[in-house]
KEKEVO-203693 format. One record per residue (C-alpha): residue in one letter; x, y, z. Coordinates in pm, whole numbers, plus 50000, padded with zeros to 5 digits. Each point is the difference from the previous one (the first is absolute). Layout:
<site><aa>a</aa><u>X</u><v>Y</v><w>Z</w></site>
...
This chain:
<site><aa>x</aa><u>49625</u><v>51436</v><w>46849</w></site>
<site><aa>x</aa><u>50309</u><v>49789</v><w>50124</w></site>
<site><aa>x</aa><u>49855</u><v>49757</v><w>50225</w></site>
<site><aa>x</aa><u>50242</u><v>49869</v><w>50324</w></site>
<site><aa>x</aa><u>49962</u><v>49633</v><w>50111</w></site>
<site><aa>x</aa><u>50083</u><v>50088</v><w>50304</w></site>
<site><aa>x</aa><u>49981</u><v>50291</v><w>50228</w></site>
<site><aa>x</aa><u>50207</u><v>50047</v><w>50351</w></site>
<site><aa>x</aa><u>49961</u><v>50297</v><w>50177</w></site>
<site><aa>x</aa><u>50249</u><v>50038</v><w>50305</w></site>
<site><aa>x</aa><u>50144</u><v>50256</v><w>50181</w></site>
<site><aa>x</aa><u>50195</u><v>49825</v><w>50300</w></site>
<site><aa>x</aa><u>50380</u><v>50036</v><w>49948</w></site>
<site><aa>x</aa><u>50061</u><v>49644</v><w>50082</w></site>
<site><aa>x</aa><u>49752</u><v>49886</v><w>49809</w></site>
<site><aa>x</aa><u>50297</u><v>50087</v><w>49673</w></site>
<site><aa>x</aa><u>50115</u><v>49600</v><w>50029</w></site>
<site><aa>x</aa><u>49619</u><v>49905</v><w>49962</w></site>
<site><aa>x</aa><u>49916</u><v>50198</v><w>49674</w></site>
<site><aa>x</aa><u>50348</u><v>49899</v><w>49834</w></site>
<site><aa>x</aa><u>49926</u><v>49632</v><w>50061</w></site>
<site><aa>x</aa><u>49637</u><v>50067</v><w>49851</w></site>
<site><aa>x</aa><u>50180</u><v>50158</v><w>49739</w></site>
<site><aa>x</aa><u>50234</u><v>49725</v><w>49951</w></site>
<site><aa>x</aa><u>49715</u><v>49765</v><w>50026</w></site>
<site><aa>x</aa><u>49742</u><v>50218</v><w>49739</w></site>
<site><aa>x</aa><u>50291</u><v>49976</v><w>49754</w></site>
<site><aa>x</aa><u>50080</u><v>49599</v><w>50074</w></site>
<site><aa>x</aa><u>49617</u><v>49965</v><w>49915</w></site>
<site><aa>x</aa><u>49972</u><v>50251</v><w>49684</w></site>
<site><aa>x</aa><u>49776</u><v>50275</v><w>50193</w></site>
<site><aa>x</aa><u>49978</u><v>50355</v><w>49995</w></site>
<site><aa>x</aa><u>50054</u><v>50187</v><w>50299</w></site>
<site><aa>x</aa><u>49893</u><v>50343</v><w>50144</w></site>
<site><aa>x</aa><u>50149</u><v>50092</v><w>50296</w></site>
<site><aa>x</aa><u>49830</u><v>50304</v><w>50229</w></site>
<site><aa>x</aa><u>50189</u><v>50184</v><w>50264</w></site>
<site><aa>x</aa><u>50018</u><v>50342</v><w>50150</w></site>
<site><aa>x</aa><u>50238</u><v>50108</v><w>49713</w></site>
<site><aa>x</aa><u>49721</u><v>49975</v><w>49752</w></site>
<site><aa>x</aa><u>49685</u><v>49939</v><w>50147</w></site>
<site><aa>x</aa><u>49852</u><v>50371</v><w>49855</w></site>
<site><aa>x</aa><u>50098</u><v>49904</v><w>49656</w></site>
<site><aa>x</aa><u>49871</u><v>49638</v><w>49981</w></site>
<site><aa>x</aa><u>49729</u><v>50078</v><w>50178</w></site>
<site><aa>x</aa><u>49912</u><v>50252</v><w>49783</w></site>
<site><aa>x</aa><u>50097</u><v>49778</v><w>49661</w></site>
<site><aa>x</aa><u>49758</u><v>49716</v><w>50111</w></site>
<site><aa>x</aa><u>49662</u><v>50224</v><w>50054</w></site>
<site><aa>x</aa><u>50096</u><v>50174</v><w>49697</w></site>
<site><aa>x</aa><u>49991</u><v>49637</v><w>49833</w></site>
<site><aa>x</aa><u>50369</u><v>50045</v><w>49906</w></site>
<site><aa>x</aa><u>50055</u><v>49692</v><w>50178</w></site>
<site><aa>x</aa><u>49923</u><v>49728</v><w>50160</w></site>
<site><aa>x</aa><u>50020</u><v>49658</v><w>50141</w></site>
<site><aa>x</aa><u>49835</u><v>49691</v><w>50104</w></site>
<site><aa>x</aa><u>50104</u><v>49878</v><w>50389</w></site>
<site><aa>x</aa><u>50095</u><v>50192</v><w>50276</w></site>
<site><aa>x</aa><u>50226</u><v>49872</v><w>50306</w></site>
<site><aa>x</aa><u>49990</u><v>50301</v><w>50176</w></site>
<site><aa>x</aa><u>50295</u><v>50040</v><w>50307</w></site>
<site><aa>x</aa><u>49890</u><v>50352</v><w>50125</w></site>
<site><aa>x</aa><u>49625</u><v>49930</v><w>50058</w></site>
<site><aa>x</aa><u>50037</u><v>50210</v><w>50342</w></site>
<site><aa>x</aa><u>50139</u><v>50314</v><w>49824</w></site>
<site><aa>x</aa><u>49697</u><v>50203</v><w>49853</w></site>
<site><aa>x</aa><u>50214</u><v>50169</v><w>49737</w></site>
<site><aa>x</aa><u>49946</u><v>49640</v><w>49823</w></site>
<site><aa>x</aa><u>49639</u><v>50005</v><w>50018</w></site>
<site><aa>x</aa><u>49914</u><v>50113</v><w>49651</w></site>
<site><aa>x</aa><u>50183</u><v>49701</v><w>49885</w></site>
<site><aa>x</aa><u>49763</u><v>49761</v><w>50254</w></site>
<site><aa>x</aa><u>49704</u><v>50207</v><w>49890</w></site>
<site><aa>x</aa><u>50045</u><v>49958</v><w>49617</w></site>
<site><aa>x</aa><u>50080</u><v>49619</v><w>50035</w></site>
<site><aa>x</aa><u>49705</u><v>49922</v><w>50219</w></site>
<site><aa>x</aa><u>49760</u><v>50246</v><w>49772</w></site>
<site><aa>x</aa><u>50117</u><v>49823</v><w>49674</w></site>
<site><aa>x</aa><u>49954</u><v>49638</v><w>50175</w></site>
<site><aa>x</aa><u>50390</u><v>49913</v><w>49916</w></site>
<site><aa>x</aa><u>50187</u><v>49744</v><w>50144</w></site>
<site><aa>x</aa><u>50129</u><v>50062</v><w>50379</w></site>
<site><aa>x</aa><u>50232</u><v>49800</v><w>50149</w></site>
<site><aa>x</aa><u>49903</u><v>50012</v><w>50422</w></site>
<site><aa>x</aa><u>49692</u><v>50278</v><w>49888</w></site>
<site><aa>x</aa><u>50027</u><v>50200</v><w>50294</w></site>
<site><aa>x</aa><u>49663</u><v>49955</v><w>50147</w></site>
<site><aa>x</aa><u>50064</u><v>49594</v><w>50036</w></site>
<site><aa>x</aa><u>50303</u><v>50094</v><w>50139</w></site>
<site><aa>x</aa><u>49915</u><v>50168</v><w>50275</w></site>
<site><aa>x</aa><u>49734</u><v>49742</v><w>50074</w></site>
<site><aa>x</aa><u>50273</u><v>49722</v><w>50033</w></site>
<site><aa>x</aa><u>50250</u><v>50215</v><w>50206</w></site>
<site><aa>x</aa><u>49710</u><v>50063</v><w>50274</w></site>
<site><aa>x</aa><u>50078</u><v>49711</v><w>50276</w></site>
<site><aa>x</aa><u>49720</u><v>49962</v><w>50174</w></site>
<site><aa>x</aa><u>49756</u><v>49905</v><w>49649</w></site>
<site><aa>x</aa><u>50281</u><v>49796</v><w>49852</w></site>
<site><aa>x</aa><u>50004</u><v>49842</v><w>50355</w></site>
<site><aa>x</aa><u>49635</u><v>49908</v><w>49996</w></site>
<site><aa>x</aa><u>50035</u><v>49898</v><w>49627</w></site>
<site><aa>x</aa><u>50331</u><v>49756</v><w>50079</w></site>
<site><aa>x</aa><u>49840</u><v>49829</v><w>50254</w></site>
<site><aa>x</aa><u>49684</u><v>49926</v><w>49793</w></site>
<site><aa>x</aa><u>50203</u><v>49855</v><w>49713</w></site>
<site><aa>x</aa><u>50185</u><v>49792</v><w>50199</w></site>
<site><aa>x</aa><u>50359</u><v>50166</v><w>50063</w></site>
<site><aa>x</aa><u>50159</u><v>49951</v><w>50384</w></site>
<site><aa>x</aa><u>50013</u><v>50346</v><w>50131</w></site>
<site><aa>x</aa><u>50090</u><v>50085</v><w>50408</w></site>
<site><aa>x</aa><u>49715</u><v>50040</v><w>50259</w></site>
<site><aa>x</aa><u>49906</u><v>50364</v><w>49944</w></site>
<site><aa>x</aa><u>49769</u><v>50212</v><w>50155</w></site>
<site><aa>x</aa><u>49857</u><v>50297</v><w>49787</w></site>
<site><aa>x</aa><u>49994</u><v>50314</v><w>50153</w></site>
<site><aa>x</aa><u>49743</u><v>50288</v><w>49822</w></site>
<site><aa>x</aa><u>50141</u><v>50384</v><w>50010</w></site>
<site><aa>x</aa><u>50081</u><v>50190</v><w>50279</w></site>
<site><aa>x</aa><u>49766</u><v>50253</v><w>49814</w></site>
<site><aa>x</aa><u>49740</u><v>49745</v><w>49938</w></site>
<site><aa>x</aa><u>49983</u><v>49873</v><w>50384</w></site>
<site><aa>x</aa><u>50189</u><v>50192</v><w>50269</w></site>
<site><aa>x</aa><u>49935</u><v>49772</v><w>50257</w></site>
<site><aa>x</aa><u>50123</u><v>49675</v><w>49934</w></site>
<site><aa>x</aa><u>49743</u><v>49723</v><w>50112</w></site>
<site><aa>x</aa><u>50147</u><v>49709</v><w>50275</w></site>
<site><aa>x</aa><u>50293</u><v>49749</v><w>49736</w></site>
<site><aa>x</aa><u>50130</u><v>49651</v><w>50127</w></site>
<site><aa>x</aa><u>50375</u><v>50074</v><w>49902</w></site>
<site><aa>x</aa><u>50061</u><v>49637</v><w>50159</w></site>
<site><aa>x</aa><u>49994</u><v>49795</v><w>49662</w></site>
<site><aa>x</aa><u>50291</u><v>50304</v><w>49850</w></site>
<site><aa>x</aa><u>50246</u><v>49836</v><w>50281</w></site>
<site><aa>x</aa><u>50174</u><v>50211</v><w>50224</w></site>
<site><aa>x</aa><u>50178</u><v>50218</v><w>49688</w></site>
<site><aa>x</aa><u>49781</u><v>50056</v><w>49700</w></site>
<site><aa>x</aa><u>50066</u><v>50288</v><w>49662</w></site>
<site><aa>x</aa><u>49817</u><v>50272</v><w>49949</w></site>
<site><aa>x</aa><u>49989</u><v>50097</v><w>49714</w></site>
<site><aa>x</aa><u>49731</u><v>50300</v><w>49790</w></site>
<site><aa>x</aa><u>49795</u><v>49890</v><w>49720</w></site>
<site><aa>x</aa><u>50159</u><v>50196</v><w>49694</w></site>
<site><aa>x</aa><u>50338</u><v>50071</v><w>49983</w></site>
<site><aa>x</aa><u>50352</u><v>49849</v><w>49939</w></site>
<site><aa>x</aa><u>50402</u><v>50015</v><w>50084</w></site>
<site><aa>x</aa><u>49901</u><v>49937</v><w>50423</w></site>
<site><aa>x</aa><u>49859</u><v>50326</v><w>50010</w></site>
<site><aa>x</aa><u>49740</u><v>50000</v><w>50318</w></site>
<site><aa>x</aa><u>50099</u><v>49614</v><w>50076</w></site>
<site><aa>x</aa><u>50020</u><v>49905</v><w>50342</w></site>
<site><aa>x</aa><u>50217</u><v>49639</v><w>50016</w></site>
<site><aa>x</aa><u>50022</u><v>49969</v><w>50436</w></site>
<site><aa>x</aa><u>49607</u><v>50096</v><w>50081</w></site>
<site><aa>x</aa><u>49882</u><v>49869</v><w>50290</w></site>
<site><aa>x</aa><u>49687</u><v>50209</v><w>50157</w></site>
<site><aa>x</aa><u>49695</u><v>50158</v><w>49897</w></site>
<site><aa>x</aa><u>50187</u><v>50302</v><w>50085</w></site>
<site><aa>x</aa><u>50215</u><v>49952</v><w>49733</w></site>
<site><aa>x</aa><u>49754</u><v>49962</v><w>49784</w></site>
<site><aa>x</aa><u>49817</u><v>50316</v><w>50089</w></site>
<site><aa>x</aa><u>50317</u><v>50213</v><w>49996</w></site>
<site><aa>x</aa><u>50100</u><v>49825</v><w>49607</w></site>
<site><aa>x</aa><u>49655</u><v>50073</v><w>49897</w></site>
<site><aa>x</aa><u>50046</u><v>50370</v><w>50048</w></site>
<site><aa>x</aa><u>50313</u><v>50014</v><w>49737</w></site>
<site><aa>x</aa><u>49741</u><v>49926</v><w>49698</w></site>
<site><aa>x</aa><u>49662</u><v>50090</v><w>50160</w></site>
<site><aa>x</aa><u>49788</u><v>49920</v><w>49708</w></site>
<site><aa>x</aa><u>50144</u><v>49633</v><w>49922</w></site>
<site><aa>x</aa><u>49920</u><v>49697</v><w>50089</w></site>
<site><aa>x</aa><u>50233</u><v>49806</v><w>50231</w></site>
<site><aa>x</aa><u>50104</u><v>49625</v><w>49969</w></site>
<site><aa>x</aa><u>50144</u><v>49858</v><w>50336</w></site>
<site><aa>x</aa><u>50142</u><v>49666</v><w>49905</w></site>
<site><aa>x</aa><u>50180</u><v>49746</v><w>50167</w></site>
<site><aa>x</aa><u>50388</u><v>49958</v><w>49950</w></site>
<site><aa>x</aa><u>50073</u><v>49720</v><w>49743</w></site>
<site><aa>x</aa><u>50351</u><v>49823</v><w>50117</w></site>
<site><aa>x</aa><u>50141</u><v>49875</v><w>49696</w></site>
<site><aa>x</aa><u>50216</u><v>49631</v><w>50039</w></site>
<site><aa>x</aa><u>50374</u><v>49997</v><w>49855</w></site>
<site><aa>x</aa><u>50094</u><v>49847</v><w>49706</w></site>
<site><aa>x</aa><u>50360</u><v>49901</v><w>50048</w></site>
<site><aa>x</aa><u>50091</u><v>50242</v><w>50212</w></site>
<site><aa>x</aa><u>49761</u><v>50263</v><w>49801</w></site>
<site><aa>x</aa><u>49680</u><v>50178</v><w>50111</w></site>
<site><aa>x</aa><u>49699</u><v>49879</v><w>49729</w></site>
<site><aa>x</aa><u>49875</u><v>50327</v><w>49920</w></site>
<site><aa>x</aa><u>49941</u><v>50086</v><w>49669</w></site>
<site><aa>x</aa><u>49893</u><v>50245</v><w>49724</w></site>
<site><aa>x</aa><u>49903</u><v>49852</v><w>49735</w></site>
<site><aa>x</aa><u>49935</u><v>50263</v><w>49673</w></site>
<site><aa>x</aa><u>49654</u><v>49920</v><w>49787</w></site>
<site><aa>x</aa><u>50035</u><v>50130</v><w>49636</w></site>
<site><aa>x</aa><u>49724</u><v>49945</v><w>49703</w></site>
<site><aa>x</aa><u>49972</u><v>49631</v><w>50102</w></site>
<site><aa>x</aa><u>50357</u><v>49882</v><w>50135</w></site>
<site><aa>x</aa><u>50123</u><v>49999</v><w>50348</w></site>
<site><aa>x</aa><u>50377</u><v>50127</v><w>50068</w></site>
<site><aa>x</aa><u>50020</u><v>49870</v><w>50398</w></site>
<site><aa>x</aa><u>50266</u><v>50171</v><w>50197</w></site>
<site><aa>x</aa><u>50164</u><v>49977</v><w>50348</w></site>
<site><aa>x</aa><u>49949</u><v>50238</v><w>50208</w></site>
<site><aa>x</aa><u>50103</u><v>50147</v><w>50317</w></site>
<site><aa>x</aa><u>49775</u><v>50199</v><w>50213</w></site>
<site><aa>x</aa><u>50251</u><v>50132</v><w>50230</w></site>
<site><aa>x</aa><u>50235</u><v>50115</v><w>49708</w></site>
<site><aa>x</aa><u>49799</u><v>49987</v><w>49700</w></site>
<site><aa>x</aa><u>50274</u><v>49861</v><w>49807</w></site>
<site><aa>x</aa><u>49901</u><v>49750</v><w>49678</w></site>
<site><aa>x</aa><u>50116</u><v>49726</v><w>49899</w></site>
<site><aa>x</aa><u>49873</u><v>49777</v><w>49693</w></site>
<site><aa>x</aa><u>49818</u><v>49699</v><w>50127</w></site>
<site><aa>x</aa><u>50189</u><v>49709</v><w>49749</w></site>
<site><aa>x</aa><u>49847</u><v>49741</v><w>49816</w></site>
<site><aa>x</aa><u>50197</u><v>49697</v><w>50232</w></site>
<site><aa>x</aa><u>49879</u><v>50195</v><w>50301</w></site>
<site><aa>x</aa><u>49617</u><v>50016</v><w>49905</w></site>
<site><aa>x</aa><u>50051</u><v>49644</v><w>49959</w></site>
<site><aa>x</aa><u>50204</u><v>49923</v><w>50291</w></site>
<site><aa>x</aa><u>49779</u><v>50180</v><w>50251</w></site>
<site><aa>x</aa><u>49674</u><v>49885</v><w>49822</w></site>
<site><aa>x</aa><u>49900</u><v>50399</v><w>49908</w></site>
<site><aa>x</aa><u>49893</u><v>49946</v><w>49649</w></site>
<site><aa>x</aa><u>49669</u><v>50065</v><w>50273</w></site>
<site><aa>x</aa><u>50085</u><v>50389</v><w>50011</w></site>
<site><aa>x</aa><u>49930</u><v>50038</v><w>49578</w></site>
<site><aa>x</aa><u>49666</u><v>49853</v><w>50058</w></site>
<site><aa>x</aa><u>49900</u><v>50256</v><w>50314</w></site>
<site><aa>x</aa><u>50096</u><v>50244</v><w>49836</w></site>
<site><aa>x</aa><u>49806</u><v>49909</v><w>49664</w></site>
<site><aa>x</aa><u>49693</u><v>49963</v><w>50242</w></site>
<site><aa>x</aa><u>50044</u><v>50355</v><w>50112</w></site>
<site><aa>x</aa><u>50013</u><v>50130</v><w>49633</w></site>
<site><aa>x</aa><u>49676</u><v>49876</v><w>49937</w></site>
<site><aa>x</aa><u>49873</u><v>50165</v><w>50272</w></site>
<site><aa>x</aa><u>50175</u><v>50336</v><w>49977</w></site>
<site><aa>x</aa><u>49958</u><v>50036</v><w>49604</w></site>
<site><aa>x</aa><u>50334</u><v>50151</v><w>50003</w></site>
<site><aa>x</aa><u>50241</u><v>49913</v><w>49692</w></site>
<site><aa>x</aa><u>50285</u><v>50080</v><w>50253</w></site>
<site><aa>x</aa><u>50089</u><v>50012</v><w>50371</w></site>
<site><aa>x</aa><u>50204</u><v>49860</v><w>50207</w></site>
<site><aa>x</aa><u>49863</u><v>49793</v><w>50341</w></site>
<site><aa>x</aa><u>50217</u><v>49884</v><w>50314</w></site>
<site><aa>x</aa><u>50005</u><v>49646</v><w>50095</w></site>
<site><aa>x</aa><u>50081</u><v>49846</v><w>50305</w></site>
<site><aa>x</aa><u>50059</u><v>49581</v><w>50057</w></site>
<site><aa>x</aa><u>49897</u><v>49912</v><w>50420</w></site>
<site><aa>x</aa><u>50145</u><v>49706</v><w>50150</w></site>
<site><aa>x</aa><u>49688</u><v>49856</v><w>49939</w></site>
<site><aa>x</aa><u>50056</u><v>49993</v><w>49615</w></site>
<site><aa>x</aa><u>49728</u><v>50312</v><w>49960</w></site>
<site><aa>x</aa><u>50056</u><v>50213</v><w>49762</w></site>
<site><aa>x</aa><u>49868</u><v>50344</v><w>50126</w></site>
<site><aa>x</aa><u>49911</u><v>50301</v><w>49814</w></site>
<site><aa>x</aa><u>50171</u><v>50268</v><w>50205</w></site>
<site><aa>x</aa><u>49973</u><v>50323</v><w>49765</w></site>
<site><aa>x</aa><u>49739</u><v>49967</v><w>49746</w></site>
<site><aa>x</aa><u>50033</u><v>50220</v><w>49710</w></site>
<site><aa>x</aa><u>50255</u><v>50257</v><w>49884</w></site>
<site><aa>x</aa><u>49980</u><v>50181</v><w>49684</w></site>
<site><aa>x</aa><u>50234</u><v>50305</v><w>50093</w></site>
<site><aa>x</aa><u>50275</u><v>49758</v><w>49923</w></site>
<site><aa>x</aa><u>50353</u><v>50132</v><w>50130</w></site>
<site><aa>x</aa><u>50192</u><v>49982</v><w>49626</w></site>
<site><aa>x</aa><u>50376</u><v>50067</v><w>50141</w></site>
<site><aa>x</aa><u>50228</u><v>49774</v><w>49928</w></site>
<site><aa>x</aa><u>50208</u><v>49781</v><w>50230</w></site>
<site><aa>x</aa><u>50314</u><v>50059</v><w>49758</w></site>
<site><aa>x</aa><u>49936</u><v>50391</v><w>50151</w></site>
<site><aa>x</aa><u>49829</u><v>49970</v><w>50298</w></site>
<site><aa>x</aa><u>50048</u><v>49691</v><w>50273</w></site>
<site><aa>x</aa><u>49608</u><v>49980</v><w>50018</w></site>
<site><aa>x</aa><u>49950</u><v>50015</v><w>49677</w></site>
<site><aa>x</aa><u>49807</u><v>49753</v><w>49764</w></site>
<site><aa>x</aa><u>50248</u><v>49762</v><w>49838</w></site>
<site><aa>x</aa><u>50065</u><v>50082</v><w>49671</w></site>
<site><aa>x</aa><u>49939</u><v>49650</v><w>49841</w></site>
<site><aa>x</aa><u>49639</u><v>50082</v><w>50155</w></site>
<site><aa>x</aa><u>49961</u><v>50339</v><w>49853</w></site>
<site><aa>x</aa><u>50113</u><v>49809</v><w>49687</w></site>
<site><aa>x</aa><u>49773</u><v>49802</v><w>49980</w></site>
<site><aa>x</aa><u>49705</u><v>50190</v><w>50129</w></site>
<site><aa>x</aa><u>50038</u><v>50325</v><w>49745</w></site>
<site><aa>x</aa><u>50009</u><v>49663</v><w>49726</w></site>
<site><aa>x</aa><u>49676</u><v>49876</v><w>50155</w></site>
<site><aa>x</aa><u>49813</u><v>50322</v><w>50004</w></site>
<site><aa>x</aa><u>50130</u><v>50090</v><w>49618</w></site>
<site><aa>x</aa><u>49902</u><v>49627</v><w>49877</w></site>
<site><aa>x</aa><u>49618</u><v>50125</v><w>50171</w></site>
<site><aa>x</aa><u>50018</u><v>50300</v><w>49790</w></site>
<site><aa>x</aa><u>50110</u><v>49811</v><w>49699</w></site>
<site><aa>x</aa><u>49673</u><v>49712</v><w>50070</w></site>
<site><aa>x</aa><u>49791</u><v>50248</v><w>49979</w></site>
């Protein structure tokens, strides 16, 4: 039975630059790669419970698309290696926990108020919105890409009205981080965890356009800082990669504004304006096959 190193099951169309750099990568590093999509999910499906096949890690990009699950299912059941195993994963992405666990290992987070289910309690009991300032976010638990965010809240109305979009979430109203300029530019960042290394981006939360955070520049603005947040978060999140945003107050703070994303957007910026700089893909897909090759 031919035995993979690695297995990537995908199905997203832009998702194609992703598995050709882990391609690139798996051949760079001398590994074997199988490579799951829609277009022959029956018949490797059907060649690994047959024992035909096999392999030994899994980074699986279609964990919300059930068609993959046999694939999950046979991974988890023979105890292989998973790279993000889906039930950590969607521990990490929920705010409110990582919120709680943040704070108790030390990471500067914004005021928030936790808010249970609409389903859960109907009625919300009397909140002092005074420490959120005058505009706070509102933003639901799970979930990614702004979907149910609220950036200009300002009442418990609000907050009754946004808890009816998701009623059986968890809502985090947090208070709106202003981030100071850095010649001219606003300190917000992404910064990219993978298997160990931090790849720390700017990032624009108005346009959510990248740009690579330089070597000079950590230095210059004193943000060699950001690696060692977002190391701090690893720990906590057990995640071997996500990506985090940053933000730098006038008071020197660095702020953990977003906490964890695993449904990483894989376009690239040589296709897409918002898309993830391709020296940062680079070296990601590199970092995730050199995991895969440790173990």
């Amino acid at each position: 039975m031919p035995d993979y190193d690695l297995c990537l099951s995908w199905y997203w169309q832009y998702d194609d630059d992703f598995a050709r750099y882990i391609e690139q990568a798996c051949s760079t590093y001398g590994l074997t790669l199988l490579q799951i999509t829609p277009r022959n999910i029956i018949d490797s499906v059907t060649e690994i419970y047959s024992n035909q096949t096999g392999f030994r890690t899994l980074l699986d990009r279609a964990s919300d698309d059930l068609r993959f699950e046999p694939v999950r299912r046979f991974a988890k059941a023979n105890r292989l290696r998973r790279i993000n195993p889906l039930e950590i994963s969607h521990w990490a992405e929920d705010k409110a926990t990582m919120h709680l666990e943040l704070i108790q290992a030390g990471v500067d987070t914004p005021y928030t108020i936790l808010i249970a289910p609409f389903v859960d309690q109907p009625i919300l009991p009397a909140l002092d919105l005074a420490p959120l300032g005058e505009k706070f976010v509102l933003k639901p638990a799970v979930g990614g890409g702004g979907e149910g965010v609220m950036l200009n809240a300002s009442t418990l109305d609000d907050i009754r009205c946004a808890r009816l979009q998701f009623p059986a979430q968890k809502y985090l109203a947090q208070a709106y981080i202003q981030p100071r300029l850095l010649s001219g530019r606003t300190a917000w960042f992404r910064c990219f965890y993978v298997a160990g290394s931090c790849i720390p981006c700017w990032w624009n939360p108005s346009t959510h356009v990248y740009a690579v955070l330089t070597p000079d520049e950590e230095k210059l603005f004193e943000l060699e800082r950001l690696r060692e947040v977002t190391e701090r978060i690893a720990r906590v999140c057990k995640l071997d990669w996500f990506s985090t945003e940053i933000a730098l107050t006038s008071e020197g703070k660095l702020v953990v504004v977003d906490y964890v994303n695993d449904g990483i957007d894989t376009r690239l910026q040589s296709k897409a304006v918002d898309g993830m700089p391709d020296e940062v893909m680079k070296k990601i897909t590199e970092g995730l096959v050199r995991l895969v090759k440790s173990l």
